[in-house]
N, C-alpha and C positions, 0 to 999 in steps of 0.2 A: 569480474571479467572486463567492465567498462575498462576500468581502471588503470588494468594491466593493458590495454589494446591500445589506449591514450598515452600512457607510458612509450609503449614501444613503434606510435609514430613519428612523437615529438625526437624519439632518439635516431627514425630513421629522415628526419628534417622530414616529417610533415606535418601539416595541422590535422585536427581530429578527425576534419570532413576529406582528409587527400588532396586536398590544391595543392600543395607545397611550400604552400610557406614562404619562407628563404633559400628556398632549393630553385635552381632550375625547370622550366617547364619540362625537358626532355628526362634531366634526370629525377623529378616528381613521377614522372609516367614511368618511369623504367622499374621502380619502388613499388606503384601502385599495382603492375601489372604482376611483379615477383612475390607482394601478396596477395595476387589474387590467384598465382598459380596453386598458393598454400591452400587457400579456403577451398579449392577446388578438388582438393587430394582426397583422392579413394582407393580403396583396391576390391579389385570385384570379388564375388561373389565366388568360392572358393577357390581362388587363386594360391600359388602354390611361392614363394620365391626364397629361393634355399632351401632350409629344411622346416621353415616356418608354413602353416597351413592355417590360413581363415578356415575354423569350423563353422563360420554363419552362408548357409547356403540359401538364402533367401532373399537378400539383396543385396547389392554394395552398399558399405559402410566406409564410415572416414576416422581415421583414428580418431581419438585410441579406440579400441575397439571391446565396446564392453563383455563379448561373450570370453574374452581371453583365446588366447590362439595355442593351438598344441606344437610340442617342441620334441623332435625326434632325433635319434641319434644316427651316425651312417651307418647302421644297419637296420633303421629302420622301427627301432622299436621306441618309445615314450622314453623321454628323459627323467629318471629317476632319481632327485639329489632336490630334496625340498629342505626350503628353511637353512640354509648354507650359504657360502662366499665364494670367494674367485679371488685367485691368487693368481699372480702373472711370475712367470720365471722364465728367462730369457725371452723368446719369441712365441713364448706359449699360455695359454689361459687355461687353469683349471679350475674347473669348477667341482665342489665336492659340497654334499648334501646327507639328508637324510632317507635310505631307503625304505619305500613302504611296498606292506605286501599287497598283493592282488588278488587275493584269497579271505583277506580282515579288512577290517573299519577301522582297529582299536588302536594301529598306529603304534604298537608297543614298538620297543629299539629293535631292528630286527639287520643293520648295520649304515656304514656310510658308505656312498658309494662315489666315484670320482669319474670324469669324464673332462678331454681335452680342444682345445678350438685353438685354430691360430688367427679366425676373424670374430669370434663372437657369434656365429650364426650356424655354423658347420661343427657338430660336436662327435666326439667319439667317445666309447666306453672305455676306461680304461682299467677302472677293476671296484671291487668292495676294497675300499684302502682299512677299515676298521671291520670287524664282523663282530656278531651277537657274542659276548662271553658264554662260559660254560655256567657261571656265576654270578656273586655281585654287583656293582653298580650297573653294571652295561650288559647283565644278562636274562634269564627270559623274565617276561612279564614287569617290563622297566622302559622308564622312560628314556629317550637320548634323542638331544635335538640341537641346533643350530649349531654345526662345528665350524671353525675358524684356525683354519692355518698359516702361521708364521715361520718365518726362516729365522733360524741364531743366527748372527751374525759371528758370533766369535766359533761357533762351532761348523756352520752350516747345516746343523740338522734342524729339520722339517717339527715342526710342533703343533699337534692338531690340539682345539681345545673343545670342550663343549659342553653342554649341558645337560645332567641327569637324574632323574628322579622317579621316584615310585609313580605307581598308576593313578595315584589320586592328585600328587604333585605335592601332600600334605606332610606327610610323616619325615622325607627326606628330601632333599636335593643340595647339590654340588654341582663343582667346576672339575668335570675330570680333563684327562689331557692323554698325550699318546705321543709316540716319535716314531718319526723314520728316518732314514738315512738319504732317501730321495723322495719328494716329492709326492709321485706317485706311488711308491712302494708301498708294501702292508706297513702298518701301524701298529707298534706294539704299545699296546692301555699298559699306562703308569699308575694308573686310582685319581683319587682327588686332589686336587689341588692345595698346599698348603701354605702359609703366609710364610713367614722369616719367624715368627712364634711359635710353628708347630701347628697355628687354627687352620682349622677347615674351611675354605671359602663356601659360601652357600650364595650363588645369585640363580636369577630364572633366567631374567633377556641377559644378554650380555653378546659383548664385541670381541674382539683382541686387536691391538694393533703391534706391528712388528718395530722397535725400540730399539737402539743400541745398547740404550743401558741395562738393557734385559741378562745382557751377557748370556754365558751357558746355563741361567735359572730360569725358572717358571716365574713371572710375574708376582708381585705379592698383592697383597689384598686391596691395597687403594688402585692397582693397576688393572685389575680383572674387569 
């Protein structure tokens, strides 16, 4: 922390104690005083601003804020989309996640769910874009987590990816994948991902990043 604080005097022209340096007396003070407004920064004690809500009701604190803050959608209910990404398309942000029930603990895949902001702070629901299969990879008593969606470029359809596996995480896991036609639209599951050989891709964490060279394929295996 020294370190980084010494850092980011000397880059706003000051020395480590605040005199300024080779700055200015007037503009050393104007520096000192802008961070002092920082150290100064709190937000009280359940204060509300957007749809963000401090649940620490006992004091003010100053970011970050260890108890974590709850995040609601405009209707009011917990945002639902864990372990997911955010995709920006035109003047909109989606975020899409994984749904968990409110009823279990065990987190099995029970679907993914999407919701939309045009500042980042202000979300809507906007649907289950994937739901639990009747079967297979994505259906009951199965794993399914961190999905990531891409745009083709050459086609414009929507490519969600993500990852699936039995309840132990042991016996199976893959890269399944899904399309749609927009966006937000349902998702129709494709299965598992396959290389340009036919193999299976098998990773846990994993990304996606949206490529031209991708064309209308699914990624192969050094790209997953």
């Amino acid at each position: 922390m020294s370190i980084a604080v010494s850092i980011g005097l000397s880059a706003c022209g000051l020395d480590d104690d605040g005199s300024g340096g080779n700055v200015g007396a007037s503009k050393g003070d104007e520096i000192a005083a802008s961070l002092a407004s920082f150290a100064s920064c709190s937000t009280p004690a359940g204060a509300q601003i957007g749809s963000f809500v401090d649940p620490d009701t006992a004091s003010p604190i100053s970011p970050p804020n260890p108890p974590g803050i709850t995040l609601k959608d405009t209707s009011g209910n917990l945002v639902n989309a864990h372990g997911g990404g955010i995709i920006k398309v035109c003047d909109t942000f989606y975020l899409h996640g994984e749904y968990f029930s409110s009823t279990s603990s065990d987190n099995n895949f029970r679907g993914f769910a999407m919701y939309s902001s045009k500042n980042l702070s202000i979300w809507k629901y906007e649907a289950m874009i994937l739901s639990q299969q009747s079967s297979g990879l994505l259906g009951p008593n199965r794993k399914g987590e961190r999905p990531h969606i891409i745009q083709c470029p050459a086609t414009g359809e929507f490519v969600l990816y993500a990852h699936a596996a039995d309840v132990t995480y042991q016996a199976d896991k893959e890269v399944v994948y899904a399309t749609s036609s927009t966006v937000n639209g349902t998702y129709s599951f494709k299965g598992a991902l396959k290389n340009t050989s036919g193999t299976q891709i098998s990773h846990s964490d994993m990304s996606a990043l949206g490529l031209t060279r991708f064309g209308g394929h699914p990624p192969s295996d050094e790209r997953a």
